[in-house]
N, C-alpha and C positions, 0 to 999 in steps of 0.2 A: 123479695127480701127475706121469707124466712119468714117473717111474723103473722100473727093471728090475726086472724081478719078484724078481729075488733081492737086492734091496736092503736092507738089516737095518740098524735104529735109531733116531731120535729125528724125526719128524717137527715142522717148528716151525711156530705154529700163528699166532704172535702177535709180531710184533719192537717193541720200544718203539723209535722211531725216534731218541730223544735216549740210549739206551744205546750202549754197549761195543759190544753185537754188531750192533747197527746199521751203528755203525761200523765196523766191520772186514768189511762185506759180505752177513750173513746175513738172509736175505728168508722170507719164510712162504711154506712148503710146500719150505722144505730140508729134506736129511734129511739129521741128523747121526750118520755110522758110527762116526766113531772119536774121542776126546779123546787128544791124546798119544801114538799111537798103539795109544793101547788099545779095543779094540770097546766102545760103547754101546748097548744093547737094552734100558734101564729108568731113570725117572727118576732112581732112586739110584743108577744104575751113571754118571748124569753127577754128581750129588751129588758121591761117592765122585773120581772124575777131578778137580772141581774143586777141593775139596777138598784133596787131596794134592798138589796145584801150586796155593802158594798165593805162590809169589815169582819167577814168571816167567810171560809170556804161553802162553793154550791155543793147542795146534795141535790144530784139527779137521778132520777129511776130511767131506769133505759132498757130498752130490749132490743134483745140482740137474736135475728135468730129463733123470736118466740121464746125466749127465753128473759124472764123481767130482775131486774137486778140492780143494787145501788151503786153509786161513782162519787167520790168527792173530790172535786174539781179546787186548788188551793186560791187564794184571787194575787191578786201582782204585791 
């Protein structure tokens, strides 16, 4: 994928191009570290993030690439 060996969290596999996260940037073979600023290392630890912000946009750190970066994702 391009990233650093010590990269830790959510590789994405699949974007629906007419989604949210499409829209706000997120491509396949991101890898999403953080929601919120909280680390993500398991489907339900994104679960869980989205979850508990459910009345304002995600802010996700994502690398792309080896390259770390922020995303905000808007909610429905």
């Amino acid at each position: 994928l391009g990233a650093a060996a010590e990269a830790r969290g959510l590789v994405v596999r699949k974007v629906d191009p007419e989604g949210r996260a499409a829209g706000a940037g997120i491509q396949s073979g991101d890898i999403i570290e953080e929601v919120n600023r909280k680390p993500v290392r398991s489907p339900e630890d994104l679960r869980a993030a989205v979850n508990a912000t459910r009345d304002r946009p995600l802010l996700l750190l994502v690398n792309r690439e080896g390259r770390n970066f922020f995303l905000t994702v808007p909610r429905a």
